[in-house]
N, C-alpha and C positions, 0 to 999 in steps of 0.2 A: 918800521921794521925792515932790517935788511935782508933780503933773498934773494935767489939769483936771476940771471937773465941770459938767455940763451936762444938759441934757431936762427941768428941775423940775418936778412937778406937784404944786400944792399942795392941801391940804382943805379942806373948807369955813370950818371955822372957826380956820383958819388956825394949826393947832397941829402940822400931818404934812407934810413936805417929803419927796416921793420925788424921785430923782434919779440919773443915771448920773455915775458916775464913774473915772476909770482909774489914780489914787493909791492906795499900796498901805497908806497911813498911816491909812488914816479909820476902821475897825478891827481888831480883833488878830486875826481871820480872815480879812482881806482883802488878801492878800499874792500876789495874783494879778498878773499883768502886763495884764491886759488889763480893758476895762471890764466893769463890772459896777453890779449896780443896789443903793441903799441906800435907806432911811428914817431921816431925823432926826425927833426929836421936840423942836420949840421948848420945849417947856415943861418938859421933865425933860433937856433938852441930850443925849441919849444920839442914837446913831447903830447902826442894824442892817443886817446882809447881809441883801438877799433873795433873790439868788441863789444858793441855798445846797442842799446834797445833802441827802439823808433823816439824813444823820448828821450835817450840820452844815458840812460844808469848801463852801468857795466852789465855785460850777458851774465845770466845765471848758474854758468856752469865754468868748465876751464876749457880752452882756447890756445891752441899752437900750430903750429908748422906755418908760419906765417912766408908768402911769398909778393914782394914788390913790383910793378910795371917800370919799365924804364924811366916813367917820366913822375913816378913817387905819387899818383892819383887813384891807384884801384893798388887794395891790397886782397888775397886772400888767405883763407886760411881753415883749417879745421876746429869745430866747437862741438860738446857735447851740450854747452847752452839750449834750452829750450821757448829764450823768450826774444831771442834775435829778429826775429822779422816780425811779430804777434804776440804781445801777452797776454790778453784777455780778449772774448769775442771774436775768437780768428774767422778770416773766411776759411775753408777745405784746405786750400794748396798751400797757406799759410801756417799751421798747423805744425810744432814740431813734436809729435808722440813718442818716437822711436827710441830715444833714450843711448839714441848712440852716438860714434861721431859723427858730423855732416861737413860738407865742402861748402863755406860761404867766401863771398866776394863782396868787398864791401867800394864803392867810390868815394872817396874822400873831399871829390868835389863837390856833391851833388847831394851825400849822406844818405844812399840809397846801399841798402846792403841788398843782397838777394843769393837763394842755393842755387848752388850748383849740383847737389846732388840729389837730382830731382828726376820725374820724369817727362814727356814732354808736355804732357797735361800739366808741369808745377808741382804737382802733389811729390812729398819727401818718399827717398827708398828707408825702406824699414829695415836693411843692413849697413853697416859701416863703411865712412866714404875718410879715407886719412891721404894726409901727404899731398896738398895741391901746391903746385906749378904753375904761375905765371908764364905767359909768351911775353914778349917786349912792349908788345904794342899794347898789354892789358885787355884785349879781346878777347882770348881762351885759354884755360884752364886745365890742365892734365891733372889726375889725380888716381888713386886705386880706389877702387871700390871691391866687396863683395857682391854688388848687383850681381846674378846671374846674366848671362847674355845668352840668348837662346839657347840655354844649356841646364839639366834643370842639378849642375854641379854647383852646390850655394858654396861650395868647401873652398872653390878653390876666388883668388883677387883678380883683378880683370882692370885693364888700364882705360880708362875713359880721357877721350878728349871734348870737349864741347863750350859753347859758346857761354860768354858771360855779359853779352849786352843784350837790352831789353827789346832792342826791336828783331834780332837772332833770337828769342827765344823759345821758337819752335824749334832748336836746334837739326831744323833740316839739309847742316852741311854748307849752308852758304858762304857759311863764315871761317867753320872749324869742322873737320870730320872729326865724326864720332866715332872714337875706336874701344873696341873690346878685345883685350887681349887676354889669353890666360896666363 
């Protein structure tokens, strides 16, 4: 089935095209009805899911705003998916309940996805996290959230900046400040 494909973000040197899509034809894992986010690679023509479970099937939900690192190795992007990091038997901070959007970041190298909108214990925010932004170097991630930030205004979106590697992930600024804006 033909459907469209939209949000491209490309890399620096112009060799990684991420993009949402909601065609269930673009690869042989990708038989979902709904969108979801891929990477082409121009120069070896191949195309990969990156919304994809710890085993490999496409996330259970739809999947966009996908954004590229310079070097086409860490993509992220927004999913309402709830079985990205954990399908069954989750630990706590694994756990995706909330039912809304969240901010994931996936390594393409390494096949390690993980939230980014979390908090610094890991555990998921229970409001909507849309629209992440890549930095160049695929370290940190901008995005809006509803988090509150010491404010107890849930109405208004707030700009978060914070780290997206594992060993920053007490996001205590080393890497990335963490900013709340209204």
């Amino acid at each position: 089935m033909r459907r469209a494909s939209y949000q491209p973000s490309i890399n620096r040197d112009v060799r990684y095209v991420a993009f949402t899509s909601e065609a269930s034809n673009i690869t042989r894992d990708s038989g979902r009805r709904h969108a979801q986010v891929f990477v082409h690679d121009l120069s070896s023509g191949t195309t990969g899911l990156v919304n994809r479970t710890q085993d490999g099937r496409p996330g259970n939900g739809p999947s966009a705003h996908p954004s590229v690192s310079h070097d086409g190795s860490v993509v992220t992007f927004q999913s309402t998916a709830s079985d990205l990091l954990c399908d069954k038997r989750c630990e706590a901070n694994r756990r995706d309940i909330n039912l809304v959007e969240d901010v994931y970041v996936r390594n393409r190298v390494t096949g390690q996805t993980m939230r980014a909108s979390r908090d610094d214990t890991g555990r998921e925010w229970m409001e909507p996290s849309r629209a992440p932004v890549l930095d160049p170097t695929g370290r940190c991630v901008a995005f809006r959230s509803r988090r509150p930030a010491a404010t107890d205004d849930t109405a208004a979106w707030y700009l978060i900046v914070t780290s997206v590697q594992p060993s920053d992930a007490s996001n205590d600024g080393s890497v990335c400040n963490r900013l709340h804006r209204p």
